[in-house]
ChimeraX commands (.cxc) that place a marker at each C-alpha (Angstrom):
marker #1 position -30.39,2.13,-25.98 radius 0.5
marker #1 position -28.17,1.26,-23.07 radius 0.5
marker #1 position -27.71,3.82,-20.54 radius 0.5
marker #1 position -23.66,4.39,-20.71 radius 0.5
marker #1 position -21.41,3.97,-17.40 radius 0.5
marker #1 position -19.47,6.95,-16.09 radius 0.5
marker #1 position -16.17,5.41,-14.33 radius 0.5
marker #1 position -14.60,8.81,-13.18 radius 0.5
marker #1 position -10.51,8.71,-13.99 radius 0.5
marker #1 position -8.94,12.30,-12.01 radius 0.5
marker #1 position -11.00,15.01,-10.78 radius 0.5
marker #1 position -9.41,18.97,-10.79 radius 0.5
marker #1 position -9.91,19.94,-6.91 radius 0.5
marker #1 position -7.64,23.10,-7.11 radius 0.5
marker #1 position -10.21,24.96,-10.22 radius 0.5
marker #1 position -12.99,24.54,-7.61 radius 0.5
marker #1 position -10.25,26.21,-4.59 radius 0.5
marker #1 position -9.14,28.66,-7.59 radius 0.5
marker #1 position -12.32,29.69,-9.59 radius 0.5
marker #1 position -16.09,29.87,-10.19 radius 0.5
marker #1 position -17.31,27.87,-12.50 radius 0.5
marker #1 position -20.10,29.61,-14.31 radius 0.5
marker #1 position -20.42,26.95,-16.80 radius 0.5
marker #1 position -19.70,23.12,-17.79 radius 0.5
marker #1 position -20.13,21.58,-21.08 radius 0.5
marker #1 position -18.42,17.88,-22.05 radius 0.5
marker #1 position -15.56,17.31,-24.48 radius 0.5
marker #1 position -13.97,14.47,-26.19 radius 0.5
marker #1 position -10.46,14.27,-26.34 radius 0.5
marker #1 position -8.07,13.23,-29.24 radius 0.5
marker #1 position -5.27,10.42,-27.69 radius 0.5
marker #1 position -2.98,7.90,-28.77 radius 0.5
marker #1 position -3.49,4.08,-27.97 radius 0.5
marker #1 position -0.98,4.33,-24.99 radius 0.5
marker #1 position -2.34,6.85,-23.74 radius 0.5
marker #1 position -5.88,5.50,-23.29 radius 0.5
marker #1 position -4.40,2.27,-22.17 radius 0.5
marker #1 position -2.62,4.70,-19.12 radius 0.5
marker #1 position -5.84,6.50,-18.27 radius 0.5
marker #1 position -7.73,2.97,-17.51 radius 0.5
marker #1 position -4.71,2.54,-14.34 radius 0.5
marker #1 position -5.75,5.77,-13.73 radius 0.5
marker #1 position -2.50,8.04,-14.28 radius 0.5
marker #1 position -3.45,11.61,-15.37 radius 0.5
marker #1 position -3.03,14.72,-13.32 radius 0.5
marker #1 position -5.49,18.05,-14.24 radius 0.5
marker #1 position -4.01,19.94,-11.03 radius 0.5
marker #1 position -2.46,22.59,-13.34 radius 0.5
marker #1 position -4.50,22.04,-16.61 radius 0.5
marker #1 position -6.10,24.54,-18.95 radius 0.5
marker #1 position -7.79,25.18,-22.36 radius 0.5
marker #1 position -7.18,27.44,-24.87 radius 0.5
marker #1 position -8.58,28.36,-27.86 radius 0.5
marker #1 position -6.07,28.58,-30.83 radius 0.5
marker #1 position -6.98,28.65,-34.87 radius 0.5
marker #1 position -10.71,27.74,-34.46 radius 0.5
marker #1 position -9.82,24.43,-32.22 radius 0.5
marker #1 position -9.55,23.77,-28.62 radius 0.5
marker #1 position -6.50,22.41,-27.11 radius 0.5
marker #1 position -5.85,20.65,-23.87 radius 0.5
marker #1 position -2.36,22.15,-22.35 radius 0.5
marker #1 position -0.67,21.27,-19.08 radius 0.5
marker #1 position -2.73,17.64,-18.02 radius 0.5
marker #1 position 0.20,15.25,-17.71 radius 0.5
marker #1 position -0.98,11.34,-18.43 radius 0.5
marker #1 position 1.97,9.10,-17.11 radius 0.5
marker #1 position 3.17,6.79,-19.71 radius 0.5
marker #1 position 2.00,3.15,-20.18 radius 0.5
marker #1 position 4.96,1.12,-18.64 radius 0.5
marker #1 position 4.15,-1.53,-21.67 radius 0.5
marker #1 position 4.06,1.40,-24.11 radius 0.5
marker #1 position 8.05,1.53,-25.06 radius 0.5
marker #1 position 8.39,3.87,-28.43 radius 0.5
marker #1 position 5.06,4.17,-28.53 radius 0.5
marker #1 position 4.61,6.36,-25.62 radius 0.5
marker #1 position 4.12,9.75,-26.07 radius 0.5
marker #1 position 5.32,13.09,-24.72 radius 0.5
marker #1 position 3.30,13.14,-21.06 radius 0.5
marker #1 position 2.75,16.70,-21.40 radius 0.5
marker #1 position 2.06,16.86,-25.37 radius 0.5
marker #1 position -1.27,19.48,-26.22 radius 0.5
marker #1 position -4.04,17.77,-26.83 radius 0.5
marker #1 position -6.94,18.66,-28.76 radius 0.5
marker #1 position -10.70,18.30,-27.39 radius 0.5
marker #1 position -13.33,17.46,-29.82 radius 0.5
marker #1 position -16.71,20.01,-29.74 radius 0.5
marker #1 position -18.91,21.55,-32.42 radius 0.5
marker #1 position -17.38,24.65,-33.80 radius 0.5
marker #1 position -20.03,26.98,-32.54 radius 0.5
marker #1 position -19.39,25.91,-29.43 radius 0.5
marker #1 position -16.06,26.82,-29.67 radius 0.5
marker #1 position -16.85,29.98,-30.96 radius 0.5
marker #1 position -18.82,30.86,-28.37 radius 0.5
marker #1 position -16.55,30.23,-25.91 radius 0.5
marker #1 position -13.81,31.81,-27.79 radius 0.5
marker #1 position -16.41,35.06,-27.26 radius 0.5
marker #1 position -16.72,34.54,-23.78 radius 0.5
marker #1 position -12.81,33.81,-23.12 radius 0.5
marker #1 position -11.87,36.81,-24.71 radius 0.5
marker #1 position -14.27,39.21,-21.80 radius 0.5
marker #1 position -11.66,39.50,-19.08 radius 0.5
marker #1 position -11.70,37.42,-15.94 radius 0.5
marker #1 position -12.78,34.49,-17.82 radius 0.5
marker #1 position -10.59,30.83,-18.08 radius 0.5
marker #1 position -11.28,27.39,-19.84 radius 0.5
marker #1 position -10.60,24.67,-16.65 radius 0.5
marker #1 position -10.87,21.09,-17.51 radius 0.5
marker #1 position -12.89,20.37,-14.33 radius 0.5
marker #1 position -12.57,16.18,-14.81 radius 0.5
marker #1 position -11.62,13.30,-17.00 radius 0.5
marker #1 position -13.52,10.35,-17.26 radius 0.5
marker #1 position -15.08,7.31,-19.26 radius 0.5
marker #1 position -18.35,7.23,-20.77 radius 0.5
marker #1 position -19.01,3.88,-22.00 radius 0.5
marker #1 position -15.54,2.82,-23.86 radius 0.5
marker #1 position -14.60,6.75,-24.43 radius 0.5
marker #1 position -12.61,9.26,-22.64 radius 0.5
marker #1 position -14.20,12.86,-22.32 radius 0.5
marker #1 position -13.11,16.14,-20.10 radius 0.5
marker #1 position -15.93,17.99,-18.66 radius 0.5
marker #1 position -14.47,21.69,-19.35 radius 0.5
marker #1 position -15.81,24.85,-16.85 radius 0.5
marker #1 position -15.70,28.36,-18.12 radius 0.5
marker #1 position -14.35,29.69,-15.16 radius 0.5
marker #1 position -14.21,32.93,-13.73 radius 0.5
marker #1 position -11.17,33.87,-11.44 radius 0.5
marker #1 position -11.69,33.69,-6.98 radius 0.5
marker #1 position -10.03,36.26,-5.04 radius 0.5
marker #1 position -8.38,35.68,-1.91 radius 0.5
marker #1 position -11.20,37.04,0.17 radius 0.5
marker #1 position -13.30,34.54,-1.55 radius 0.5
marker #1 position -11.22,31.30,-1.45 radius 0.5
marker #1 position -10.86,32.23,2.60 radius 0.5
marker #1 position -14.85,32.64,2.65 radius 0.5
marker #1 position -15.28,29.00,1.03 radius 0.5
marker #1 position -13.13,27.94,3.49 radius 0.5
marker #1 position -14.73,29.07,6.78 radius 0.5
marker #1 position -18.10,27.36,5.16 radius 0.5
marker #1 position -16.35,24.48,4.53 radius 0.5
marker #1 position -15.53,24.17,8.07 radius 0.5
marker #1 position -18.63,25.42,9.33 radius 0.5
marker #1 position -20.67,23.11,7.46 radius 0.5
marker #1 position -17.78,20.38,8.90 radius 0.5
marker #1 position -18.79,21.29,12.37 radius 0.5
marker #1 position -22.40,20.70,12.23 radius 0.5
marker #1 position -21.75,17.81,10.93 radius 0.5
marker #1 position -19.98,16.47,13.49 radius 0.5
marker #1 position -22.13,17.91,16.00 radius 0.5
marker #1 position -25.49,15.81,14.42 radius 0.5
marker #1 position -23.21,13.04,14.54 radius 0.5
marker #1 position -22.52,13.21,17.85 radius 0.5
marker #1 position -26.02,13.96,19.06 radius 0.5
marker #1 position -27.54,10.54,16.69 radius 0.5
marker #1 position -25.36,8.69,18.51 radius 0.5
marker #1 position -25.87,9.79,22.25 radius 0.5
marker link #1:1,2 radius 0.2
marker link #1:2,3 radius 0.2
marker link #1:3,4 radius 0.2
marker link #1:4,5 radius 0.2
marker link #1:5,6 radius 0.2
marker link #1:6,7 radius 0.2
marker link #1:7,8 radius 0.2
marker link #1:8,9 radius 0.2
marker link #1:9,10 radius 0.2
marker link #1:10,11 radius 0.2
marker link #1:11,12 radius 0.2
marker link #1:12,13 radius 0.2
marker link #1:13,14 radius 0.2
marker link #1:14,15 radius 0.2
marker link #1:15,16 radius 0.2
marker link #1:16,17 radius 0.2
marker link #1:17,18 radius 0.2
marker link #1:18,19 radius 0.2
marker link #1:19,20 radius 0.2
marker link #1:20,21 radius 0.2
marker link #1:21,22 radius 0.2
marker link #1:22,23 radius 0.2
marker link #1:23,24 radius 0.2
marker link #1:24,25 radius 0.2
marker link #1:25,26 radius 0.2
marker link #1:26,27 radius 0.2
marker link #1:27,28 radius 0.2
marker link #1:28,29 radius 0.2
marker link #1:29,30 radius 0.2
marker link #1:30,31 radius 0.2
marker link #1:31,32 radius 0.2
marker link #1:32,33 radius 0.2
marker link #1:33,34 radius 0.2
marker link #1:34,35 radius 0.2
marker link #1:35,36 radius 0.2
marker link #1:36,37 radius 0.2
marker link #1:37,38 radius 0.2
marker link #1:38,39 radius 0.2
marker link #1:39,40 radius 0.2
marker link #1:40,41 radius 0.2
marker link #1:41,42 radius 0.2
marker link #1:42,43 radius 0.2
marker link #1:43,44 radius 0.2
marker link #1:44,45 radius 0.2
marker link #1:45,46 radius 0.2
marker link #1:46,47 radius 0.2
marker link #1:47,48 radius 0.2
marker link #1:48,49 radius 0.2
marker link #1:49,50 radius 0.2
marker link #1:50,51 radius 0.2
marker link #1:51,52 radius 0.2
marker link #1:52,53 radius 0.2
marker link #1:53,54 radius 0.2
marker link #1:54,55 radius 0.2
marker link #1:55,56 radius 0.2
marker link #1:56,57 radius 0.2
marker link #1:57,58 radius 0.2
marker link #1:58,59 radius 0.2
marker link #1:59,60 radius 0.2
marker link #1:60,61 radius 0.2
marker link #1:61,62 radius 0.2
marker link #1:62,63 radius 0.2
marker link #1:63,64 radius 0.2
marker link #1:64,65 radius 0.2
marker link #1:65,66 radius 0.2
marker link #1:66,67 radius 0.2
marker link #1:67,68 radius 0.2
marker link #1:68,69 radius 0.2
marker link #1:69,70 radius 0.2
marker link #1:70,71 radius 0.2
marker link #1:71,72 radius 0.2
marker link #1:72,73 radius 0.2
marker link #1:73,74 radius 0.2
marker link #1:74,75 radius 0.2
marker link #1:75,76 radius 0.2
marker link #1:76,77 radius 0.2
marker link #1:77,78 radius 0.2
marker link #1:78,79 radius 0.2
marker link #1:79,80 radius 0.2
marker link #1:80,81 radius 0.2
marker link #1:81,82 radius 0.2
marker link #1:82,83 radius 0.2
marker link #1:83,84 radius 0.2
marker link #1:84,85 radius 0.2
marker link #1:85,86 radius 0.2
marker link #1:86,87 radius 0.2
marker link #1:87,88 radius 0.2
marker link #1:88,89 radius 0.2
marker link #1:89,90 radius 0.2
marker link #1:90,91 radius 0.2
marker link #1:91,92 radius 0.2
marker link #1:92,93 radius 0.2
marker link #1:93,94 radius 0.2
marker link #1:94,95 radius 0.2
marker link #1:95,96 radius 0.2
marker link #1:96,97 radius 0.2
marker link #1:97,98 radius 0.2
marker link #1:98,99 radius 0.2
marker link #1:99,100 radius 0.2
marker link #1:100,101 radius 0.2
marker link #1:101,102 radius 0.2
marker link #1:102,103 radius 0.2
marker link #1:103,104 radius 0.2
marker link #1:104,105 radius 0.2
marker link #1:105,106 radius 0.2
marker link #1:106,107 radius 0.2
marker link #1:107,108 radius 0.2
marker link #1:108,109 radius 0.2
marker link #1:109,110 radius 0.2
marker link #1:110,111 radius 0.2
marker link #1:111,112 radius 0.2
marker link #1:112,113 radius 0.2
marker link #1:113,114 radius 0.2
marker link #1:114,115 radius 0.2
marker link #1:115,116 radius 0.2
marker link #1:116,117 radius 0.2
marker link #1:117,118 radius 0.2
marker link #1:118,119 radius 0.2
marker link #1:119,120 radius 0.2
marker link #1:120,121 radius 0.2
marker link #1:121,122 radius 0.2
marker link #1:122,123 radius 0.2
marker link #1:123,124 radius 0.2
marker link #1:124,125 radius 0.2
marker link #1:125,126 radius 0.2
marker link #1:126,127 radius 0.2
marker link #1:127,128 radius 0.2
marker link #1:128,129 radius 0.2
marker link #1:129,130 radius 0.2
marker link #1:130,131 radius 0.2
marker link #1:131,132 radius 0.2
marker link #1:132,133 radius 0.2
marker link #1:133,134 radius 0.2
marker link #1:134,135 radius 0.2
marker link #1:135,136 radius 0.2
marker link #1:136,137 radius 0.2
marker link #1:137,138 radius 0.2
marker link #1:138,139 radius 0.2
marker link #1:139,140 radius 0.2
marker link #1:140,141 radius 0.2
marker link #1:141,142 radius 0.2
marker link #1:142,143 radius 0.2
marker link #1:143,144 radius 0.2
marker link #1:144,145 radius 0.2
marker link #1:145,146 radius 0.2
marker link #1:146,147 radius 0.2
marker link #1:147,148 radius 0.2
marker link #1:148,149 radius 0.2
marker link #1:149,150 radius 0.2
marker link #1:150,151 radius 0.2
marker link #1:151,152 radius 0.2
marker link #1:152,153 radius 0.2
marker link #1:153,154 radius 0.2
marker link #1:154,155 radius 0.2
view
């Protein structure tokens, strides 16, 4: 079987500033023609994107997909809910976890496996400011000795 190519489309930056992800699982996603055909230029935005959990199905609220300049009627509202496709227990279980406090569903990416679009979704848990200042200074820390290696390789 032919191993399947992962061509990534938008990554979420802002849920890894904004939470811990405890958990990732992968998810397909129910779209129009249009749609896909706007995704492979590479216009979607997850910056303020989230999941929710509403009669048994999961649904895909606030990631905007421009529309497909080609697309005329067909196009599609660019902020429409979409559904993600996973097994029902899996819902269900997540459905138990969302509903402990503190918890969020983040769609962390979007990309292509093979010809088909899937969301890798994070079960998130909320950061604090203290925290999102801490992941900060080790960003920069870990920016500095960087540098500093850099600079010693090369003298």
């Amino acid at each position: 079987m032919p191993e399947k190519s992962f061509q990534t489309i938008a990554r979420n930056k802002k849920a890894f500033h904004d939470y811990f992800v405890e958990e990732s699982m992968e998810a397909g996603i129910e779209l129009c023609g249009t749609e896909v055909k706007a995704l492979r230029q590479g216009r979607a935005n997850l910056k303020d994107a989230w999941c929710s959990i509403e009669n048994g199905e999961m649904l895909l609220k606030g990631m905007h997909i421009s529309p497909y300049e080609q697309g005329n009627i067909f196009n599609r509202d660019p902020l429409r809910e979409r559904r993600l496709l996973m097994h029902k227990r899996e819902i269900l279980r997540l459905f138990g976890l969302v509903k402990q406090q503190g918890y969020s569903l983040i769609p962390i990416s979007l990309y292509f496996k093979g010809s088909m679009v899937k969301v890798q979704v994070g079960l998130c848990k909320g950061k604090k400011l203290y925290d999102k200042r801490q992941d900060l200074a080790n960003k920069a820390a870990r920016r500095d000795i960087e540098r500093a290696m850099k600079a010693k390789n090369r003298a």
